[in-house]
C-alpha positions as CSV (number, residue, x, y, z in Angstrom):
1,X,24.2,1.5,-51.9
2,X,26.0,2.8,-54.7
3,X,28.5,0.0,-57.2
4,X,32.2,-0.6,-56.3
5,X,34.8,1.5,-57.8
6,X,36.8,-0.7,-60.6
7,X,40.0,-2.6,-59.8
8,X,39.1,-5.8,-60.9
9,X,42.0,-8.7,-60.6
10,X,41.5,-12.3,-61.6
11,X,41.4,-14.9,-58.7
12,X,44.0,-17.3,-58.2
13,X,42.0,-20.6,-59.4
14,X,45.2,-23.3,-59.1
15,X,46.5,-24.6,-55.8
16,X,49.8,-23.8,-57.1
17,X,49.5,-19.9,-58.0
18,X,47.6,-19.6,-54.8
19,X,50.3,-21.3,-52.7
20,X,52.8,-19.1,-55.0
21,X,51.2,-15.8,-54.0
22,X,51.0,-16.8,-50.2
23,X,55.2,-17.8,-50.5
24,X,55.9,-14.4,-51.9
25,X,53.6,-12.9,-49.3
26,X,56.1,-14.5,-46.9
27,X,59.0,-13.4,-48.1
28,X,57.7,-9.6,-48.6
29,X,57.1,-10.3,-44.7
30,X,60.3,-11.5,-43.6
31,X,62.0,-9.0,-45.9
32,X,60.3,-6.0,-44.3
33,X,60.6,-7.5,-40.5
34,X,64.6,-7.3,-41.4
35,X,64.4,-4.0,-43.4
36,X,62.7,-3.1,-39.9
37,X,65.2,-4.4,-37.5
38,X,68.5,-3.4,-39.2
39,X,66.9,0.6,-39.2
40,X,66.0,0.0,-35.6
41,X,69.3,-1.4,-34.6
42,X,71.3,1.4,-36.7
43,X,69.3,3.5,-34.4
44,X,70.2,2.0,-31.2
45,X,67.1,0.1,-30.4
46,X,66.1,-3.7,-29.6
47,X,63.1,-4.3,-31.5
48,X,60.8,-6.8,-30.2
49,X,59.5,-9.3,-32.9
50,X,56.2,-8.8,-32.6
51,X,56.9,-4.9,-33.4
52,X,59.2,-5.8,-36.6
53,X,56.0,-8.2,-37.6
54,X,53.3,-5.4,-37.1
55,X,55.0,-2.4,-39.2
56,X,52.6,-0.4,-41.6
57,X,53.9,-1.9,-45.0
58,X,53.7,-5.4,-43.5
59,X,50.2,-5.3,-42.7
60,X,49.5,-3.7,-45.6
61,X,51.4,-6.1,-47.9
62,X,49.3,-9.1,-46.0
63,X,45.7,-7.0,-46.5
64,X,46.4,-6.4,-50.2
65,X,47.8,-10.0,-51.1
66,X,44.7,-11.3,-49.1
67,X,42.4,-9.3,-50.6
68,X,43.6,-10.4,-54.4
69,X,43.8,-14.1,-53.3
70,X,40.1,-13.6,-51.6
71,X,39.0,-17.5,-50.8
72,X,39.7,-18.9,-47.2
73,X,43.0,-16.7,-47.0
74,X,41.0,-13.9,-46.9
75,X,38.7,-15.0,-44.3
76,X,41.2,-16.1,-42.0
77,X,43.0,-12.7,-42.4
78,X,38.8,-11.2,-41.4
79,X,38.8,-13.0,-38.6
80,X,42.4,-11.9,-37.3
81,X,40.7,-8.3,-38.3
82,X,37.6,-8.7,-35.6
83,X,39.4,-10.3,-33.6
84,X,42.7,-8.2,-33.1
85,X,41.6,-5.4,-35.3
86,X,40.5,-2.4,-32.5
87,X,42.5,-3.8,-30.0
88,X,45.8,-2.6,-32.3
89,X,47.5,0.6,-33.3
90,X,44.4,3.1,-34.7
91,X,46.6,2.8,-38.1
92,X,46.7,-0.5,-38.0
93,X,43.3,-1.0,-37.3
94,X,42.3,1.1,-40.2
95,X,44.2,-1.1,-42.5
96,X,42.8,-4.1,-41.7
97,X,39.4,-3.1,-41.3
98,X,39.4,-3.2,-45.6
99,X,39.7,-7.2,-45.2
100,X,36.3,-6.7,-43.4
101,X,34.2,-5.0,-46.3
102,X,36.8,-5.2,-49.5
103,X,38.2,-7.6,-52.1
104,X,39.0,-6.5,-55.1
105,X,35.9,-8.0,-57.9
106,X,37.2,-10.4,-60.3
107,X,37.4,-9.1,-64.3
108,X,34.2,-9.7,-66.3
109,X,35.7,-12.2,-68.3
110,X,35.8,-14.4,-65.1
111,X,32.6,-13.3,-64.4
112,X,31.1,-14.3,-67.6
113,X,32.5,-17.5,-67.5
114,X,31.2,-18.3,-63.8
115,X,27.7,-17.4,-65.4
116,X,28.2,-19.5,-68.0
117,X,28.9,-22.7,-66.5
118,X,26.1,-22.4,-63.6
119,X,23.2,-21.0,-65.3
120,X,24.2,-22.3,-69.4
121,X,24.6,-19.5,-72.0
122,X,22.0,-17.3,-73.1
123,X,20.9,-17.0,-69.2
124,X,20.3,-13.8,-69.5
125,X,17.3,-13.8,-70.9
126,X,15.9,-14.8,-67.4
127,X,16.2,-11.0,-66.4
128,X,15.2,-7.8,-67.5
129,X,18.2,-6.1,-66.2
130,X,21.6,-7.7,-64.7
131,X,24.6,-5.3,-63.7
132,X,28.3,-6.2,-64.8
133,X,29.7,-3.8,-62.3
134,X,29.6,-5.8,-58.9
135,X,27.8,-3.7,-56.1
136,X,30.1,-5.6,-53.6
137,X,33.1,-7.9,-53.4
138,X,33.8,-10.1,-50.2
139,X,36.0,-13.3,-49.7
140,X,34.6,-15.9,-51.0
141,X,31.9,-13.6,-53.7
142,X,30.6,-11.0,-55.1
143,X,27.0,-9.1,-55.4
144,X,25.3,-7.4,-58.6
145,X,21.9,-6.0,-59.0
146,X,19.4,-7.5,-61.5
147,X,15.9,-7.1,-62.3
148,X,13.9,-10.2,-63.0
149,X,11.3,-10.7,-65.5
150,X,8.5,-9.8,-62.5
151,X,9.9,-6.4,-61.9
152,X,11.6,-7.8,-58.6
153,X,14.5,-6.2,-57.4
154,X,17.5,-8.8,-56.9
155,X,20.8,-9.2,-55.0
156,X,22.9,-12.2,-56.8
157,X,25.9,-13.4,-55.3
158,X,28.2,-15.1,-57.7
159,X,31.1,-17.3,-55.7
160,X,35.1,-17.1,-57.6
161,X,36.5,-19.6,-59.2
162,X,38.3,-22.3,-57.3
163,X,37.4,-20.9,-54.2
164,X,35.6,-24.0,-52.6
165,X,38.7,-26.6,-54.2
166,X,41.1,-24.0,-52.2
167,X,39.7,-24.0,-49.0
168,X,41.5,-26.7,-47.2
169,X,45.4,-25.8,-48.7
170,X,44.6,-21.8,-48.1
171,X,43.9,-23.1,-44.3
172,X,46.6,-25.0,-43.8
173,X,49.2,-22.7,-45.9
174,X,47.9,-19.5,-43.8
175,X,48.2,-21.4,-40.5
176,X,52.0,-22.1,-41.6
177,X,51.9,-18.6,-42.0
178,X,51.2,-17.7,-38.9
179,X,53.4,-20.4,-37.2
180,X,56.3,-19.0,-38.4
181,X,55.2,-15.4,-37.6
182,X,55.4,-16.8,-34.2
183,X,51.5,-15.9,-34.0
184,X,51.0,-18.7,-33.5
185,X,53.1,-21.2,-29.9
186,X,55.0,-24.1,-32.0
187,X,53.6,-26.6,-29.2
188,X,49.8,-25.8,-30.0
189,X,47.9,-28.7,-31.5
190,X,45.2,-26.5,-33.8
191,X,44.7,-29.4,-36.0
192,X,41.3,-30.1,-34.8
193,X,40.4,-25.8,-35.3
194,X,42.0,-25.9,-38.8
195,X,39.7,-28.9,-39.7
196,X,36.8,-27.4,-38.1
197,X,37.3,-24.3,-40.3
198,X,37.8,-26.1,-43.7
199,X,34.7,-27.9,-42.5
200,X,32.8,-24.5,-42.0
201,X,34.2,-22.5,-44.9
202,X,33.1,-25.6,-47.0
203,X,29.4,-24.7,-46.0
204,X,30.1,-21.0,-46.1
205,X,30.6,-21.6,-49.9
206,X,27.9,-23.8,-50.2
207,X,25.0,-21.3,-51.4
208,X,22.5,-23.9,-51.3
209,X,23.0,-24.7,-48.0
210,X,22.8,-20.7,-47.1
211,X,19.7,-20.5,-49.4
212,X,18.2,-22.6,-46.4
213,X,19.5,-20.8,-43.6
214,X,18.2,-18.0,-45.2
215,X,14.4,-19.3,-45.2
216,X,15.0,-20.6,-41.6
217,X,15.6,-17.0,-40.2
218,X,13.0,-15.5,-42.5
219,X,10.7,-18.2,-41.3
220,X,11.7,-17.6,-37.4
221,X,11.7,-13.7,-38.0
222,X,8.5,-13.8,-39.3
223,X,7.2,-12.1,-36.0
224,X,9.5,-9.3,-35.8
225,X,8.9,-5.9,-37.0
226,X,12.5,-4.9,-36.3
227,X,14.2,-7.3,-38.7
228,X,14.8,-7.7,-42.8
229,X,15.8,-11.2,-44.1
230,X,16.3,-11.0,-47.9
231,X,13.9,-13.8,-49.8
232,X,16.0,-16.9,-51.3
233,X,15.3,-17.6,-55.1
234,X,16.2,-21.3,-54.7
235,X,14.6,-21.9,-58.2
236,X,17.7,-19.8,-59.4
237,X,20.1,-20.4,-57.1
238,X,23.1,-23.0,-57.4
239,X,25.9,-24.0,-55.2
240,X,28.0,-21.4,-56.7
241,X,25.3,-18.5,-57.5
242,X,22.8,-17.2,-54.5
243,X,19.8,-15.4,-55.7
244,X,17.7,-13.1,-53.3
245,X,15.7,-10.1,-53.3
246,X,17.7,-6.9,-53.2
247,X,17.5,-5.2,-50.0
248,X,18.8,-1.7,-49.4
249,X,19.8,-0.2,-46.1
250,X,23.2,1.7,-44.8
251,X,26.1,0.3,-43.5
252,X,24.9,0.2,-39.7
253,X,29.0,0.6,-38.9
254,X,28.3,4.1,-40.6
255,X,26.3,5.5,-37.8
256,X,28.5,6.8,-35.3
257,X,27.2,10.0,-35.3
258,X,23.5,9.0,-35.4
259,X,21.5,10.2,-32.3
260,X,22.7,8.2,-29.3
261,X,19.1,6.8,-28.7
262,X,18.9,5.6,-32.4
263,X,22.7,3.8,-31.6
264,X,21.6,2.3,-28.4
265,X,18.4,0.7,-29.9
266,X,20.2,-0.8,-33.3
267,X,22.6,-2.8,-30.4
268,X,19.9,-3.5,-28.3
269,X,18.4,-5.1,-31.1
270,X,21.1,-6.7,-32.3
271,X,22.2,-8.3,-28.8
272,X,18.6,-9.3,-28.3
273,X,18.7,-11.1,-31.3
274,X,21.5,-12.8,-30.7
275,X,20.0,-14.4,-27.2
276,X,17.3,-15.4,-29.6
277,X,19.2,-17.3,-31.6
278,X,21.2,-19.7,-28.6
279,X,18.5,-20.2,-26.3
280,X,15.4,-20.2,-28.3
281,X,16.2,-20.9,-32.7
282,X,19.0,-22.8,-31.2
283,X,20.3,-21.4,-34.7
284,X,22.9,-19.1,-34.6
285,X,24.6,-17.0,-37.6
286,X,28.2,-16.5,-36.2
287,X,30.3,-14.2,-38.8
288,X,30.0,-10.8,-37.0
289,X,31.5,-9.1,-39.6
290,X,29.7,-5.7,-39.4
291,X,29.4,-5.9,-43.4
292,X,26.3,-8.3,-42.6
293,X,24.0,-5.8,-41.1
294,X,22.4,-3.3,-43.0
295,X,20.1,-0.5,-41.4
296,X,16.9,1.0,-42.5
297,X,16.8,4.3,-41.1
298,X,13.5,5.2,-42.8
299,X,11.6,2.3,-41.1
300,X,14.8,1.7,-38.1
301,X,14.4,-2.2,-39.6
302,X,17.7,-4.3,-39.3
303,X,18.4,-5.8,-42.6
304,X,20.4,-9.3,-41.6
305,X,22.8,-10.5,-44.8
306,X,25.0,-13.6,-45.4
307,X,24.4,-16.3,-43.5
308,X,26.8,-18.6,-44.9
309,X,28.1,-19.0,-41.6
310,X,24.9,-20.3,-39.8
311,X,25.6,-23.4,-37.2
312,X,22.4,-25.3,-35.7
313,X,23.4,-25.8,-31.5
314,X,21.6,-28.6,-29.7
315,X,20.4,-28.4,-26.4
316,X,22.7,-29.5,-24.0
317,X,25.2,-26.8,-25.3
318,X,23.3,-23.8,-25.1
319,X,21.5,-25.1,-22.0
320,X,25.1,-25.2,-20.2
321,X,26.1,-21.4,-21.8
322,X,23.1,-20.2,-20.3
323,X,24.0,-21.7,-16.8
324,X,27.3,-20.3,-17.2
325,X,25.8,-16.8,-18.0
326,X,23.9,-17.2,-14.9
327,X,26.8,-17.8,-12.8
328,X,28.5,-15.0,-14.7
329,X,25.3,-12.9,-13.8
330,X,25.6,-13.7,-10.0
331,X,29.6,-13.7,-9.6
332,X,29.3,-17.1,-8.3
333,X,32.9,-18.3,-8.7
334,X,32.1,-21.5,-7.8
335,X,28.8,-21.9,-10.3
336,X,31.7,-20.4,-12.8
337,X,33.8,-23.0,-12.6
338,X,31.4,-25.6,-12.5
339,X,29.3,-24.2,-15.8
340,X,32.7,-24.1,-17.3
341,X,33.6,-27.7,-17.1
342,X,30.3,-28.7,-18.0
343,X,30.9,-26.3,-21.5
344,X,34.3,-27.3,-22.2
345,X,36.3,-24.9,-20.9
346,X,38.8,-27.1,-20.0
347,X,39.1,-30.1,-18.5
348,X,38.9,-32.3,-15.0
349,X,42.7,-32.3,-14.6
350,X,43.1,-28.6,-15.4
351,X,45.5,-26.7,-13.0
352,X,43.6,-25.2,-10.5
353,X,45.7,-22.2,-11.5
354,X,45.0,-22.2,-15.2
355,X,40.7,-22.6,-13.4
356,X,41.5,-19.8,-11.3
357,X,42.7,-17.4,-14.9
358,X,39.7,-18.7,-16.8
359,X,37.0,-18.3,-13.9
360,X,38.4,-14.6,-14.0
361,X,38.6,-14.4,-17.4
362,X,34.4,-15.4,-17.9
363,X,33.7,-13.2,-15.4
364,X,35.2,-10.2,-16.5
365,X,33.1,-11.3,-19.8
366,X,29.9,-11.4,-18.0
367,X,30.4,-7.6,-17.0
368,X,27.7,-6.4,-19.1
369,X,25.2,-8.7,-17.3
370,X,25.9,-7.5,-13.8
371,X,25.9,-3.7,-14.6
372,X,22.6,-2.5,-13.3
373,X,20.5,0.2,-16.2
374,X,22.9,1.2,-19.3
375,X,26.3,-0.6,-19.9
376,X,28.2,2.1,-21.8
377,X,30.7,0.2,-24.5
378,X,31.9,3.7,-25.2
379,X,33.8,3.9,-21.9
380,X,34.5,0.8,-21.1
381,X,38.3,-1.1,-21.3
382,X,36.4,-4.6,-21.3
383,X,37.8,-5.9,-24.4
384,X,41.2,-4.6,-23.3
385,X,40.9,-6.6,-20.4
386,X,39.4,-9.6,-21.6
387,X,42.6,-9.1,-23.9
388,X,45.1,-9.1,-21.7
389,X,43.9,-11.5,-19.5
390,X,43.6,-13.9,-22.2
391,X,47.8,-13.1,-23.3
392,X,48.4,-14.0,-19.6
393,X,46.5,-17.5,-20.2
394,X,48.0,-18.1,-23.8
395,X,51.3,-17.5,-22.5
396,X,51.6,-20.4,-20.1
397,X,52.8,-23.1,-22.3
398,X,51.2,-25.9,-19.8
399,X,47.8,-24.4,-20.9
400,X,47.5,-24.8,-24.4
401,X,43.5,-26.0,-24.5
402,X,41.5,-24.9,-27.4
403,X,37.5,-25.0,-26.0
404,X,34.8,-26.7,-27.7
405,X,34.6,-25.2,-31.6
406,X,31.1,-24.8,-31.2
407,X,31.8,-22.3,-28.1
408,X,34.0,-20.6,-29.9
409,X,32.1,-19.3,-32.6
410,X,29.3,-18.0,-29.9
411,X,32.4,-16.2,-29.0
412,X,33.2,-14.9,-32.1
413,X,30.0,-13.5,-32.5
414,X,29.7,-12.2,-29.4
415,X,33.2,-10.3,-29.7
416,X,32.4,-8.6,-32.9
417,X,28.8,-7.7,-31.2
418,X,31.3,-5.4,-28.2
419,X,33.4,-4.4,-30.9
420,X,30.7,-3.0,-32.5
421,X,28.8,-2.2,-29.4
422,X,32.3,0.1,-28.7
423,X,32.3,1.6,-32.2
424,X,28.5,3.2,-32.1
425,X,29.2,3.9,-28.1
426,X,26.1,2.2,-27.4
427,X,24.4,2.4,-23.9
428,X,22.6,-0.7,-23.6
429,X,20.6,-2.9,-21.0
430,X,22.2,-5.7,-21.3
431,X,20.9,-7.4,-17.7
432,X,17.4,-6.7,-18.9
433,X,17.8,-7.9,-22.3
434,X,19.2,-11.2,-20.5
435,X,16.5,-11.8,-18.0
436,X,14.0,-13.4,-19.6
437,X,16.1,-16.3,-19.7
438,X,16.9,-16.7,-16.3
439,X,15.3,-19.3,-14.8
């Protein structure tokens, strides 16, 4: 993996020049939406808003004002990007795919200054080698490439500024964002997901805390040949600086045009391991940001990064997602509804309408599962379906029910698994993969 290119910018360290940057990156919206409409009217046409919201230079002005603020803003905007990102205009798409592998790297100055007051001056001296020029820059870090005094090869990933003090306004002033976008229904009570997130992105940020979820995994990994966990340095690390041996591998969203049997076995892999990590660690990393896998193509070893965003499950919840997938397996409507309830899905006094939407909404989910030999993601409309069926459910204002958060990270991970299932056009096994836990 070769360095970034340059185009360092400071980050934003102040709640006020943060909240500053966000207003302007309002009004740049609203300004273009209008700019928008008048040409579209002049020309005859009634714009909807969502298409005066969704121009080119409006996504682009949020990507690049995201991508300077980095922080929580950013990863809100990466998780709008999986999320919505291949279901949108191809241009669009492209666009926002940069929030999912780019921020711009913070000057050196800030740099030095972030060493500084982790590690004490004259820290250097515990490496033979340490790179200025930043091999990688994310939302809430970057990575260089040092040599310690053993020879080792090392990956450090040094957190900006003020990210962690920012977390909980960049939330909430990106949620008013998106309120007044009209992204998100003005009835919708997301106060317990916004507090969930702050309450994630605060461990996210915590490198201690992903210094042990990175043990965990290499600890429950230890018996796989087909997986790479970097090893923790806790003896170096802080709660601002992560320290791990350097692993190389290549971008695994950079192998569309690897031999289809190579594609289908780095998904395979990858789906497996995810069934591994709900029914049996009961430890689950749920950012599916493709940046996070790495591939080996010498020894076809996974290499698994970041896992900031690790949650532990008990075992009531994933002992009730397995029942469902069960009843997703089978078509069982009735099991469907029933696993559902017991999950959270909604509640006892649900509609038996707003039931009916979201049986046919986990089913068409479960697709996958049923197909006998090789689901092809290539081919498939799944995720355009699973789409629109979900609009139709949002839509109705007397169904406004957010699930369990827990749930809806497995989702998370499990859409950016088909997205990227869809972007190698992977023929995988899914039923087979499944099976084992089927009892």
């Amino acid at each position: 993996m070769k360095p970034r290119e340059p185009g360092s910018l400071p980050v934003p360290g102040s709640r006020l020049s943060r909240l500053m940057r966000l207003g302007s990156l309002a009004s740049g919206v609203a300004g273009g939406m209008l700019a928008e409409g008048a040409r579209q009217w002049v020309q005859g046409k009634r714009p909807a808003l969502s298409e005066l919201l969704l121009t080119s230079s409006n996504v682009h002005r949020v990507v690049e004002q995201l991508s300077q603020l980095r922080g929580a803003a950013m990863k809100v905007g990466q998780l709008l990007s999986m999320d919505a990102g291949d279901l949108l205009p191809r241009e669009f798409s492209e666009i926002l795919s940069r929030l999912r592998c780019d921020a711009h790297p913070m000057p050196m100055s800030q740099l030095v200054a972030v060493l500084n007051e982790s590690w004490g001056k004259g820290w250097e001296g515990r490496f033979e080698r340490f790179s200025f020029t930043p091999l990688a820059a994310a939302s809430i870090g970057q990575v260089h490439v040092a040599k310690g005094k053993d020879g080792q090869s090392l990956a450090i990933k040094v957190q900006y500024p003020g990210v962690r003090e920012s977390i909980s306004s960049d939330v909430d002033n990106v949620a008013t964002l998106l309120r007044m976008s009209g992204m998100l229904p003005k009835g919708m009570d997301v106060a317990p997901l916004l507090q969930e997130a702050k309450r994630q992105l605060q461990d996210e940020a915590d490198y201690m805390k992903e210094t042990e979820h990175l043990r965990r995994f290499d600890q429950l990994l230890a018996d796989s040949h087909d997986f790479l966990v970097p090893r923790a340095y806790a003896q170096f690390s802080t709660p601002n600086i992560l320290v791990m041996s350097f692993v190389d591998g290549v971008a695994v969203e950079s192998l569309e045009h690897a031999p289809q049997a190579e594609r289908d076995r780095i998904i395979m892999l990858l789906f497996g391991l995810f069934l591994r990590e709900v029914f049996e660690f009961q430890c689950v990393q749920t950012d599916p940001n493709f940046a996070n896998y790495r591939y080996q193509q010498g020894s076809g070893r996974m290499v698994l990064l970041d896992f900031g965003a690790t949650r532990l499950y008990d075992r009531n919840t994933t002992e009730a997602y397995r029942r469902l997938l069960i009843a997703g397996l089978h078509e069982d409507r009735a099991a469907i509804t029933n696993a559902a309830l017991d999950v959270g899905y909604f509640q006892p006094e649900t509609l038996p309408k707003h039931r009916a939407v979201l049986t046919d909404l986990i089913t068409q989910a479960c697709e996958p599962l049923r197909h006998q030999g090789a689901y092809d993601f290539a081919t498939s409309d799944l995720a355009v379906r699973l789409r629109n069926t979900g609009w139709e459910l949002g839509a109705d204002r007397d169904f406004w029910h957010a699930p369990p958060v827990d749930v809806l990270f497995l989702h998370r991970k499990v859409a950016g698994l088909y997205l990227l299932a869809a972007k190698l056009k992977a023929r995988v096994n899914v039923r087979r993969l499944f099976e084992p836990y089927v009892i």
